[in-house]
N, C-alpha and C positions, 0 to 999 in steps of 0.2 A: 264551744267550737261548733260553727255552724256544719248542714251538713255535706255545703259546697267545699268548704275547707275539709274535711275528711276523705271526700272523694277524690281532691287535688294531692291529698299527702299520701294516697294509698299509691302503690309502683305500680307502673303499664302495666307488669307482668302478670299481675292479678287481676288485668281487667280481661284477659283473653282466658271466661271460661266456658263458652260458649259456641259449638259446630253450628256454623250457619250457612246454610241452602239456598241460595235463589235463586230462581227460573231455571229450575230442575227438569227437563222433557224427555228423559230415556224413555223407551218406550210409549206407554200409554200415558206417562205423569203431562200434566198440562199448565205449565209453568207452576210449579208447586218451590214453596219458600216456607223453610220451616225455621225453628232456630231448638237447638237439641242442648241440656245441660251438661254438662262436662261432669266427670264423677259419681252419676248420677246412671241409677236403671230404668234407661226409656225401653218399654214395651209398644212394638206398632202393628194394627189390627187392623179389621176389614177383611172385606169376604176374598174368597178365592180370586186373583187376578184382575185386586183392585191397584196393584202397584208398591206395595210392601216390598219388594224384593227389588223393586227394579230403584229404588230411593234407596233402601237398606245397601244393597249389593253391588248393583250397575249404578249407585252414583257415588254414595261415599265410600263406601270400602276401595271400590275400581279407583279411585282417582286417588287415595290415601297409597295403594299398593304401590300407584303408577309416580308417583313425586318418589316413595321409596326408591324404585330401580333405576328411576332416576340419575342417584346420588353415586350411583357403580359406574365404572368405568365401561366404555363401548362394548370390548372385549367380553366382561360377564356379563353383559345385558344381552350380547350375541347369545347365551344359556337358557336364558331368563324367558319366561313367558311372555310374549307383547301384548300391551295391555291399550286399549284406543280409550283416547279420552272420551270422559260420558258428556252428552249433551247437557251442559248446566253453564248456569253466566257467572255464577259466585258460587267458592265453595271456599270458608275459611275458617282457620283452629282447628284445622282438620290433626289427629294424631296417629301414630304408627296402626295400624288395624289389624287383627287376626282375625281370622274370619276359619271359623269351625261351624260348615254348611251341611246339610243333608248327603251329598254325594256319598252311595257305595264306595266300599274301596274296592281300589281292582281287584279285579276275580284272576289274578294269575292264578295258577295251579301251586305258586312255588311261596306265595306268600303267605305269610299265618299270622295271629294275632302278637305273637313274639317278633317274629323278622319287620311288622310294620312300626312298633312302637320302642324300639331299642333294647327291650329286655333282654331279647337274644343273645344281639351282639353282647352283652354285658356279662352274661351267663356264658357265653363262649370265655370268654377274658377269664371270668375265674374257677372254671376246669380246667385252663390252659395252666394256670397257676398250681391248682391247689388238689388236682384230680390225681388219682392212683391207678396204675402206674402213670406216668408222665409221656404222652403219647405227641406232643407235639403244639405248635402255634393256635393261636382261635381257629383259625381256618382248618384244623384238622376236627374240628365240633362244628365246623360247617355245612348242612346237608345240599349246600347249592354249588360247594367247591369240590370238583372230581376230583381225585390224584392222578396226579402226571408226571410221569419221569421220561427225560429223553440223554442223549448224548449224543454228540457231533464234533469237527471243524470246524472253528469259526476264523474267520481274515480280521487282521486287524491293520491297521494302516499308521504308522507311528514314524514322524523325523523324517518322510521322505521313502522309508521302507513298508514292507509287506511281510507281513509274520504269520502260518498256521497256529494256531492254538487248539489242543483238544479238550472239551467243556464238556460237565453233563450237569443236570441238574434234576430234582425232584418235588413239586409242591406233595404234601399230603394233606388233602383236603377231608370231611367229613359223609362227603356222599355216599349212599347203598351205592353199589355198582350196579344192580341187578335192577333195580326201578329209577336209577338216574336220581335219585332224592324226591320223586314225587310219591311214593307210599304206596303207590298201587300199579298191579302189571295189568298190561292188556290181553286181551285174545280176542283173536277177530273171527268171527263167523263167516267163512270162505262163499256161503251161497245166498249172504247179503250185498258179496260185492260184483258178483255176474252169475249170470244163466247162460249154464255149462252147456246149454245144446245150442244156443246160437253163435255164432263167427261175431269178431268186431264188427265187421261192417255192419253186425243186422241187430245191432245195439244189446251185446250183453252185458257191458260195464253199467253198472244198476246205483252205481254212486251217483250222487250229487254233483251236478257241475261238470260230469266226463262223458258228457255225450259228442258223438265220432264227430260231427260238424265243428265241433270248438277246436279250442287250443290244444288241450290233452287229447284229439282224437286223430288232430294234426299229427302228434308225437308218436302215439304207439303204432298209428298207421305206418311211419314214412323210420319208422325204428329199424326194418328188416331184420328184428329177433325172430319174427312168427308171421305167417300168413293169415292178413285179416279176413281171408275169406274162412278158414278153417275154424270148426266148430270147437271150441277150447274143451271140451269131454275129449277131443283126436289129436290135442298136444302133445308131444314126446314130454319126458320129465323135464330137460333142460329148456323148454319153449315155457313150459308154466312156471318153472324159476325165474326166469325172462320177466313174465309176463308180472308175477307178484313181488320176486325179492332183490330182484337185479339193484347191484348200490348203484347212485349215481354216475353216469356216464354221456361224457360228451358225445355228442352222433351232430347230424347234417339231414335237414330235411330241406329240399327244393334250395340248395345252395344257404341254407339258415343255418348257424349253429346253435344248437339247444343241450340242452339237458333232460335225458332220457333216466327214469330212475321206476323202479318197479311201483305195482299199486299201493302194495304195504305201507315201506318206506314213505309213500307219498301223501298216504292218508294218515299214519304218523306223523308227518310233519304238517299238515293244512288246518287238520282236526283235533286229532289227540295233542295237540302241546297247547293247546286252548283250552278255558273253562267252558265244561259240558253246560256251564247256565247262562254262558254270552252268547250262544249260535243262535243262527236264526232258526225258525219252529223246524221248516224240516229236515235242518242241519239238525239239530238236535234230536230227530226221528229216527234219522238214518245210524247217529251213532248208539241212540239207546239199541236201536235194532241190530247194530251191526257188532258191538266191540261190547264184549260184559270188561267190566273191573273188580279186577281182584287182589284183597291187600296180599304186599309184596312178602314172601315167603321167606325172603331173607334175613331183612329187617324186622318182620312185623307191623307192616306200615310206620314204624319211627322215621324213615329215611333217613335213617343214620347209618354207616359202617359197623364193621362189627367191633373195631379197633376203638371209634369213637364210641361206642355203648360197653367198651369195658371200662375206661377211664370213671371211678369214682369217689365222689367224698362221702363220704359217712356212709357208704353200700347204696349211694345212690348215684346213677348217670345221670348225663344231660337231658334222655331222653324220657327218665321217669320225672326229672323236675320239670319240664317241658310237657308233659301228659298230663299233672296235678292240677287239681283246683288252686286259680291265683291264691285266694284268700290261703290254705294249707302251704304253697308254696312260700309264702310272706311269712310263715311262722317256720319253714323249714330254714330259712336264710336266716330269719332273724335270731336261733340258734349257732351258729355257726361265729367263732371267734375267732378271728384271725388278725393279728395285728400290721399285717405285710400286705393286706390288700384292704385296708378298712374304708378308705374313700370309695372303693369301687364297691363295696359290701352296703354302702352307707347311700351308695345314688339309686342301687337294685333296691335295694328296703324300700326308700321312699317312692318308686316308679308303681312295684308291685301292690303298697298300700294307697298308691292314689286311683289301683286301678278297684280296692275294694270301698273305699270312700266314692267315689261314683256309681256304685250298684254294678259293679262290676268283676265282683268276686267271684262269680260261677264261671267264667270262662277259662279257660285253660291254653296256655301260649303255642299248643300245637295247634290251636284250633282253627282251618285254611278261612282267611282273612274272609274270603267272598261271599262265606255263611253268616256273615253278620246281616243282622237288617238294621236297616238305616239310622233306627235309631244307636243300636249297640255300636255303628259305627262312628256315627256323631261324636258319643261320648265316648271312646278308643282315641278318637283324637283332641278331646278336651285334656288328655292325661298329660300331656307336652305340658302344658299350659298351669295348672292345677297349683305344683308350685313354684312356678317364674317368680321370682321377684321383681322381673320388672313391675311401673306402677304408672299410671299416666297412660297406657295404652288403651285402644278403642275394641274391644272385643264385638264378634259379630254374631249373633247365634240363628240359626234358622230352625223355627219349632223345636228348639231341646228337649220336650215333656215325649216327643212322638215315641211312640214303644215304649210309656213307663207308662205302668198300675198309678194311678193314685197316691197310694203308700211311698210309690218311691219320689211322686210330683215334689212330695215336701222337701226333700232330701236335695233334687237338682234346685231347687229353690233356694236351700241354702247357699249351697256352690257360688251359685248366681249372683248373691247378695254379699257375699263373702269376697269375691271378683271386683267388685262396687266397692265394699270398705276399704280395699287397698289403696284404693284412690285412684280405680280406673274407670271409662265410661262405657258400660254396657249397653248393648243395642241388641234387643231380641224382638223377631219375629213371633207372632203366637197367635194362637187362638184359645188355649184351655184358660178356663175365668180363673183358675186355680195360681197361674202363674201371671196375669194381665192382675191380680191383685197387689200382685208385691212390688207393683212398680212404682217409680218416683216421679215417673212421667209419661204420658200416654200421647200416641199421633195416631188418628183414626182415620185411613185412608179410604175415599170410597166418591160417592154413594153407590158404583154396581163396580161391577168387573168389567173388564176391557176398554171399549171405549165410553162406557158410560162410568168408567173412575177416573182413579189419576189425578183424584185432587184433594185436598186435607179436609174434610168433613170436623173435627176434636182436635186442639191439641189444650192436655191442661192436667188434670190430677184421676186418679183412678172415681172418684165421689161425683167428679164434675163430667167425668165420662156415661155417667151412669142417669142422671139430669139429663142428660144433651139433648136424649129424644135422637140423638144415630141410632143406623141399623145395629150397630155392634151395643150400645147403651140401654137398647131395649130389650136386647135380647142376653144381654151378662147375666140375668139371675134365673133364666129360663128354666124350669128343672121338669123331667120326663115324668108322669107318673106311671105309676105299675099299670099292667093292663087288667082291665076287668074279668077279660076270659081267654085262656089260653087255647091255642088250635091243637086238632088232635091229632098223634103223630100216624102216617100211614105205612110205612113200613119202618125198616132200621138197617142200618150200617155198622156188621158188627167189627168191632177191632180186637185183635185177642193178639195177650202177649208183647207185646208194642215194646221194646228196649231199646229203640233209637235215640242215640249219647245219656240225658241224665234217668230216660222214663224205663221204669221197675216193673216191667213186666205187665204194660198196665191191660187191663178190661174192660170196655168199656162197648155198650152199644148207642152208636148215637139215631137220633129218631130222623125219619125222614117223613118231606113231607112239609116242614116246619121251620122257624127260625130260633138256630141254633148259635148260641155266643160260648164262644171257649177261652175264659179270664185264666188270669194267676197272674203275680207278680213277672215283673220280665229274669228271663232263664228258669221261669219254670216248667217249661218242657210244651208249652203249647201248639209253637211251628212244629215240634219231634212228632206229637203225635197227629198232626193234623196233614203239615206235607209229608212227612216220614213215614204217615203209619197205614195210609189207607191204602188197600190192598188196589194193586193195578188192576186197574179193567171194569174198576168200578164207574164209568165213566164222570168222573170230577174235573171240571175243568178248575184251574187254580189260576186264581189272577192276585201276585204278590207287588211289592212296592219295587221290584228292578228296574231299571232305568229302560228306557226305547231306545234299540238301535236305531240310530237315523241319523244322517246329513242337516246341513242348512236348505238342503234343497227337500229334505223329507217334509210334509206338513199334515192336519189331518187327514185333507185331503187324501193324501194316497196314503195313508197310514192305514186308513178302514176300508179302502177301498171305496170312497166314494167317486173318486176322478171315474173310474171305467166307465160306468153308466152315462155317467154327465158328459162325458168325447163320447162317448154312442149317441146318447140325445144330439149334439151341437153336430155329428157328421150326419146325422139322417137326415136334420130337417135342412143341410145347409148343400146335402149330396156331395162333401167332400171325406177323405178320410181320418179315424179319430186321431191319429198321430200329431198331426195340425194341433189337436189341441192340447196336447202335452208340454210343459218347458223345456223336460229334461230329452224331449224325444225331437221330430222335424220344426214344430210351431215356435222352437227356441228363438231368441232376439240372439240374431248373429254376431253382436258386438259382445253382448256380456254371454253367451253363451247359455242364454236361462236361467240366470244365477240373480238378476234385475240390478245387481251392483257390481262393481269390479273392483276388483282389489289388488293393491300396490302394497308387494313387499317391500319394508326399507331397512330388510337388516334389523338389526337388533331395535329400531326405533317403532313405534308401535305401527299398524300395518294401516294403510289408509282406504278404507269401505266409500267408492263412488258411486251415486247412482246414476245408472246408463243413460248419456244422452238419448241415445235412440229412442229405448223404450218405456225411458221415463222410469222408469221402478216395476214395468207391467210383466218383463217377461218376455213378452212373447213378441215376435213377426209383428209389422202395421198391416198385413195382410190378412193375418188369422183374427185381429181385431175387427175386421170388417164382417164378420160372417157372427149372425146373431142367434139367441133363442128366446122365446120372451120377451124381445126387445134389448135385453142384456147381452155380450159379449165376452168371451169366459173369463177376462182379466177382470170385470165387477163382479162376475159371478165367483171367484175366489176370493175377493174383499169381503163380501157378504160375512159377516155371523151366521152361526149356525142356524139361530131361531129364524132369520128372514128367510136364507134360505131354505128350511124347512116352508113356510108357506108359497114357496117359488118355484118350489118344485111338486109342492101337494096340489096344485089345480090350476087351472089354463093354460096354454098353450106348450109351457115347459113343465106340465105334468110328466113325472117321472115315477113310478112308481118303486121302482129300485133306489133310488137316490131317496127318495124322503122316508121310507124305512129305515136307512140308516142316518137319515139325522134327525131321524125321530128318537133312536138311542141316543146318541148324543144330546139332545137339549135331554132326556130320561134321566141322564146321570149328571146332570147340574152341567154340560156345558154348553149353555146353547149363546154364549157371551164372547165364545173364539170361533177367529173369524177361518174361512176352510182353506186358508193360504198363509195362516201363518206356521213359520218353522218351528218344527217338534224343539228343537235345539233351547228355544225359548219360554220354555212348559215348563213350571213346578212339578214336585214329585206329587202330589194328590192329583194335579192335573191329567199326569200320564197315568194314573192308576186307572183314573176314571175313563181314561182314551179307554184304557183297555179293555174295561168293563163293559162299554160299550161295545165292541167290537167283535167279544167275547158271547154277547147277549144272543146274537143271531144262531149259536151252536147249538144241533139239536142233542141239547145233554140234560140232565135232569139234575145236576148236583153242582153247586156253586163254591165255591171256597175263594173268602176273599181274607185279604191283611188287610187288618188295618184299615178301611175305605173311610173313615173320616180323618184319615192324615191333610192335614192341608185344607180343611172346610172348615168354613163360619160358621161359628152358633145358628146362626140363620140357616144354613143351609143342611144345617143334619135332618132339621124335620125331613127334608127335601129327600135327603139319602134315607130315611127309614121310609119314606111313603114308597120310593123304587123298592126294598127290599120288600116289602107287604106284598107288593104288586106281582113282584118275582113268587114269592110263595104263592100267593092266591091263584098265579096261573101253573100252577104244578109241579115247581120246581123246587128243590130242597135247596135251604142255605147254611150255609156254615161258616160263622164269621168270629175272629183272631179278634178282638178287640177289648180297649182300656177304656172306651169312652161311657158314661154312665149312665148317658141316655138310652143306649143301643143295649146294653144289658137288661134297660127298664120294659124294654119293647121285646124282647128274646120273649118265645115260647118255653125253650126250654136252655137251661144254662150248663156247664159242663165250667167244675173249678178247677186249676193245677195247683198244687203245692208241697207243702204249703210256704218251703221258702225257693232260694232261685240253684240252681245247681245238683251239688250231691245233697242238697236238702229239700229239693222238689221231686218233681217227676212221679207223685200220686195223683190221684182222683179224690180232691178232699167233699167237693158236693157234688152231688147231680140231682137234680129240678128245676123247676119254675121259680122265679124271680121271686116272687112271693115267697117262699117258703128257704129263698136263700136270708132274705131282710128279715124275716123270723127266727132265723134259726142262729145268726148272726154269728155263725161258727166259723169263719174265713174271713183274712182280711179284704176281701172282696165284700163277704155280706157287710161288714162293720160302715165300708164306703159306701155300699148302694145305699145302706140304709140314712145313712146321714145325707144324702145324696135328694131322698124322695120323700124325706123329713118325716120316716114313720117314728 
C-alpha cells in the first residue's frame, strides 16, 4: 500500500492536529505564523518583551476564550467578560484553552486560600451535616454571612384582592459579630486624623483626600453640625460626635443633596474595607499611621461566631481545620468514615491532596488569599484543573517554575508532562533551561524586546534550539561560577526572635553592606522573615512582585515621574504652560479625550477600540503638536524607547538633566526597549517589578529587598540584573534578595538558607555563609542544587 493510499484512507479527523497562526500582529508580533502540535508540550522563549505573551495570550488563548462565549446565548454573554478580537488573519484547530496566568489574586480582605478554591464551601457542607451539636445550613460556617432576623407585614395581591400577612424570618450565618468576619478590629488614632488647635477652614482634617477645597470640604463645611471657623480642641462633646461618629445622614448643601456621615464611619468605609497592600504609597502611610489592627477578641481572629466554632467533629471546628496545614488537614478527612456524605468526603480528599501534589501542602485555607505571591497563586489555581478529566484541551501557563526552589522545578515539571499524556496541548511561557528542557517543542521569539521582536527567530526541538546560534540557544547552558572573593560585610541587621506564620523563633544577623540571597524551598519562611521580620525604621525599601496600580492611560511615563520634567522642558523653551503637555490634563485630543482611541460599547459583544480621527493615535491637541523641543514634539517624544530617549535628553538642546537620570534607571534595570508612552496595563510581571526598581533607585535609603527580580528575565538578561546588583552594592547600599535562581545564589556574598522543608517543617536557619562553603558543605537542598548547578 503506497503511501498516498494511507494518507487517503486515514479520516479528516485526524488530520486536524495542528494550531496554526498566521499573520499574527497583537502588539509588537510582526506578521508572525507559526504552526504548534497538538498534544504535545510547546515551551516558547525569548527575552523579556520579545512577544511571548502577546502570541501565547493576546492571540490564542483570547480568540479560543472569545469563539467559547461565543456559543452562549446574548443574555450570559451580557455577564461574561468582552473579549476583542486579536489582530491575526488565520487562526485554526484552535481548542477550548485554560489559561492559568501570573495575576495576583484579589487582595479582598474577606478572601482566603479556602474561600478561593472551593474547599470551604465544601467543609462548610460537611459540619453542616456531620458537626456537633447541629447548629444549622453551610451558611451558618460562613464567616462572610451575618445573621439576620427581621419580622414585618407584607401585601400580597391575589385573584383581584389585597391580603396583610405577618412574616418573620432569620438567616444564621457564620460571621464574628464583633470584627464583621474579617479577624481583626481597628483603632484609630484620633491626632492622625486632625490638629485639634486649628478650625476647618484652616485645614485640620490631616487625612488624605479631605482637604476643605474638595468634595468632602464641601460637606462638612455647608453640614451646619459645627462651626468651621472654631478650633475643634473648643467643640462641645456633641459637635465632636458630629464631627467623627455621626452615621450617615442626608443634609443639603447650596441646594445639593448629599450625604453627610462622620470621619470614622467614613474612613471605614474608603480605607479599612480595602487591602492595606492595594493603596496607593501614601494611602497606605496614612493608614499604617493612623489605624493599628488588632486580632479580634472575640473570635480570635477565626472570624467565625462563637456558635459556629462550637459545632464539632471529632473535638475538632471548622476553624481549627481551616487554621491546619493542608497536608495534616488531608490526613484529618482522610480518617473520617462516613457513609451519608462520601461523594462529598471523596471530592475534599482529592481537592486538599492536589493541593499537596503541587508543593502546596504548607499552606493552610485560613490563610487571606492576597499573601500569596504570584507564584503560590499560579499554582492555587492549577488545583481546579489537576484532576479534570477533560482531555483535548489547550492549557496555558505563564512562567509556572516562578517561586519554586529547584527541588520543586522537577515536581511542576511532572504536572506539566502528566497534563501532555492525557492528551492535551500544553503551552508554557518560560525562561528556566530546567523546564525549556522537557519540551516537545520550542518557538523562540525575538531577536530583542519591543520593537526590535515580534518575530520567530527557532521553532523545532529543544537539541535544534541549542544549535541555532539564538539569543536563547547560546545562552541555555550558561552556568554562573562561584565568585573568587567575597565582599566584606560593613555592619549588620540584627533580627532576633522572628515568629512570623511558620519561622521558630529565628536569629539571625544579616550583614550589611553586601549581597545577600535568602533560598529555601517555597513556604519555607523566607518572605516571613524578610518582609515580616525586619524591624521598622530600619529604612528598607522593599520592592515585591505586586502588580502597578494604573489605568490605560497610566504609562511609564508618569509612573516614575518622568513626564513632570519633560512638560517643564517643552513649557520653558516653548513659553507656554506644562499642562498643554499632558493628555490626561488641557493638551487632551478633544474628540478621544486623551485616551488616542475610542471605544464603543456593544453590550455583551466584545467592545470596539477606534483610533481617533483627529489625532491619529497621538493624544494630543494639533496645537500642542506644533510646539517643539529638539526638534521633537511630545507625541514622538512619548514613542521614543527609553534607550533613545535617554540620549535625547542627555545632551543638546533637549538636555534635561532631570529626565535622563531617571531613564538612566530604567535602561539600568533592563528596560531601556519600552517605549515612555506605552500603558502599564500592557507590562509583564518582571517588567513592573523592574518599573519599580527603577523608581525605587533614586530613594536616599541604604537597604534594598527585592523578590524575586529575575521573574520574567532571559537567560541573557540575568547577567544584566546581577552587574545592576554589584553596582547597587559597590555604591553603598546593602542588598537583600528572595531568590530561586542559581546564578544569583553563585554571585551572593553571603547566603542565608530556610528550611529545611516548606510549612510546619520549615521556618529554621539551616546555613549561613558564602556560596562556597554552602557547595562544600552540600548539607541543604539548596547546596545539593548550587552545587550540581556550578559543576563542583
Amino acid at each position: 500500500m503506497s503511501m498516498d493510499d494511507r494518507s487517503a484512507a486515514a479520516p479528516a479527523a485526524d488530520s486536524h492536529d495542528l494550531i496554526r497562526v498566521q499573520g499574527a500582529r497583537e502588539n509588537n508580533l510582526k506578521d508572525v505564523t507559526v504552526e504548534l502540535p497538538k498534544r504535545r508540550l510547546t515551551v516558547f522563549t525569548g527575552v523579556s518583551g520579545s512577544g511571548k505573551s502577546s502570541l501565547v495570550f493576546s492571540t490564542i488563548a483570547a480568540e479560543s476564550q472569545r469563539l467559547i462565549n461565543e456559543t452562549y446565548s446574548a443574555f450570559i454573554q451580557g455577564f461574561m467578560p468582552t473579549l476583542a478580537r486579536p489582530e491575526v488573519d488565520v487562526l485554526d484547530g484552535l481548542t477550548t484553552a485554560i489559561i492559568v496566568d501570573q495575576e495576583r489574586m484579589a487582595a479582598n480582605p474577606r478572601s482566603t486560600v479556602g474561600t478561593a478554591t472551593d474547599a470551604n464551601a465544601m467543609l462548610r457542607i460537611l459540619f453542616s451535616r456531620l458537626g456537633q451539636p447541629h447548629i444549622g445550613s453551610p451558611q451558618a460556617f460562613s464567616f462572610n454571612v451575618a445573621s439576620i432576623s427581621g419580622a414585618g407585614a407584607v401585601t400580597i395581591e391575589r385573584g383581584g384582592t389585597t391580603t396583610k400577612e405577618r412574616r418573620s424570618f432569620s438567616i444564621t450565618g457564620g460571621m464574628c459579630p464583633r470584627c464583621e468576619g474579617t479577624g481583626r478590629v481597628t483603632d484609630i488614632d484620633l491626632t492622625a486624623l486632625y490638629d485639634d488647635s486649628k478650625s476647618l477652614n484652616e485645614g485640620a482634617i490631616t487625612v488624605p483626600g479631605y482637604s476643605m477645597d474638595g468634595w468632602y470640604g464641601r460637606i462638612y463645611r455647608g453640614s451646619g453640625f459645627f462651626d468651621p471657623d472654631k478650633p475643634i480642641r473648643r467643640y462641645t462633646k456633641k459637635e465632636l460626635h458630629d464631627l467623627l461618629h455621626k452615621e450617615p445622614t442626608k443634609i443639603k448643601v447650596d441646594g445639593i443633596n448629599l450625604t453627610y456621615a462622620g470621619l470614622i464611619p467614613q474612613i471605614q468605609k474608603s480605607f479599612l474595607s480595602k487591602d492595606v497592600e492595594a493603596m496607593q504609597p501614601h494611602i497606605r502611610a496614612f493608614v499604617e499611621r493612623a489605624v493599628t489592627f488588632t486580632v479580634c477578641p472575640d473570635c480570635g481572629g477565626t472570624r467565625l461566631s462563637e456558635a459556629a466554632r462550637s459545632s464539632k467533629i471529632k473535638g475538632v471546628n471548622i476553624a481549627d481545620a481551616c487554621a491546619m496545614q493542608i497536608n495534616d488537614l488531608a490526613e484529618w478527612v482522610r480518617g473520617l468514615r462516613e457513609p451519608s456524605v462520601a461523594p462529598l468526603l471523596a471530592s475534599l480528599q482529592h481537592t486538599l491532596d492536589s493541593f499537596v501534589e503541587i508543593g502546596l501542602g504548607y499552606l493552610s485555607l485560613d490563610r487571606p488569599s492576597g499573601t500569596l505571591s504570584g507564584g503560590e497563586a499560579q499554582r492555587t489555581k492549577m488545583i481546579r484543573h489537576l484532576g479534570s478529566s477533560l482531555t483535548d484541551v489547550t492549557y496555558v501557563f505563564d512562567e509556572p517554575t516562578i517561586g519554586l526552589h529547584p527541588h520543586d522545578i522537577q515536581q511542576m515539571n511532572r504536572l506539566l508532562l502528566r497534563l501532555r499524556d492525557k492528551g492535551n496541548t500544553v503551552l508554557v511561557v518560560e525562561h528556566k533551561p530546567e523546564t525549556i528542557a522537557i519540551a516537545d517543542h520550542v518557538v523562540d521569539l525575538g531577536p530583542g524586546a519591543g520593537t526590535a521582536g515580534g518575530t520567530v527567530c527557532f521553532e523545532g526541538t529543544v537539541e535544534g534550539l541549542r544549535a541555532s546560534g539564538t539569543l536563547t540557544g547560546r545562552h541555555l547552558d550558561d552556568r554562573a561560577a562561584l565568585k573568587k572573593s567575597v565582599r566584606t560585610p560593613t555592619g549588620q541587621l540584627p533580627i532576633r526572635k522572628a515568629s512570623t506564620h511558620n519561622l521558630r523563633d529565628v536569629d539571625v544577623d544579616i550583614p550589611l553592606g553586601v549581597l545577600v540571597v535568602v533560598t529555601g524551598v517555597a513556604g519555607s519562611g523566607k518572605s516571613s522573615l524578610v518582609h515580616g521580620s525586619i524591624p521598622p525604621g530600619a529604612g528598607v525599601v522593599s520592592i515585591d512582585q505586586g502588580g502597578i496600580r494604573g489605568s490605560r492611560r497610566s504609562n511609564p511615563a508618569t509612573y516614575t515621574g518622568l513626564l513632570d520634567p519633560i512638560r517643564k522642558a517643552f513649557a520653558k523653551t516653548n513659553g507656554v504652560k506644562p499642562a498643554l503637555f499632558s493628555a490626561n490634563s488641557e493638551g487632551a485630543c478633544p474628540n478621544c479625550n486623551g485616551a488616542g482611541v475610542i471605544y464603543t460599547d456593544l453590550a455583551m459583544m466584545a467592545g470596539v477600540a477606534t483610533v481617533c480621527e483627529e489625532c491619529e493615535g497621538r493624544r494630543f491637541q494639533a496645537s500642542v503638536l506644533e510646539y517643539h523641543l529638539g526638534g521633537r514634539n511630545i507625541a514622538e517624544v512619548l514613542a521614543m524607547p527609553v534607550s533613545e530617549a535617554a540620549e535625547f535628553f542627555g545632551a543638546g538642546e533637549a538636555r534635561t538633566p532631570a529626565a535622563h537620570r531617571i531613564l538612566t534607571r530604567l535602561a539600568d534595570v533592563g528596560l531601556g526597549y519600552l517605549s515612555l508612552g506605552q500603558p502599564l496595563t500592557t507590562l509583564s510581571g518582571g517588567e513592573r517589578q523592574r518599573l519599580k526598581l527603577a523608581t525605587h533607585m533614586a530613594e536616599q535609603t541604604g537597604v534594598y529587598v527585592l523578590d524575586e527580580p529575575t521573574t520574567g528575565l532571559h537567560l541573557a538578561d540575568v547577567e544584566h540584573l546581577l552587574g545592576l546588583l554589584d553596582r547597587l552594592v559597590d555604591s553603598g547600599k546593602s542588598v537583600i534578595v528572595i531568590e530561586h535562581h542559581q546564578a544569583v545564589m553563585a554571585h551572593a556574598d553571603w547566603i542565608i538558607d530556610l528550611g529545611p522543608g516548606a510549612g510546619h517543617d520549615g521556618g529554621r536557619i539551616v546555613f549561613e555563609g558564602t556560596p562556597a562553603d554552602l557547595v562544600a558543605a552540600r548539607s541543604t537542598l539548596t547546596g545539593e542544587h548550587l552545587a550540581a548547578y556550578v559543576g563542583a
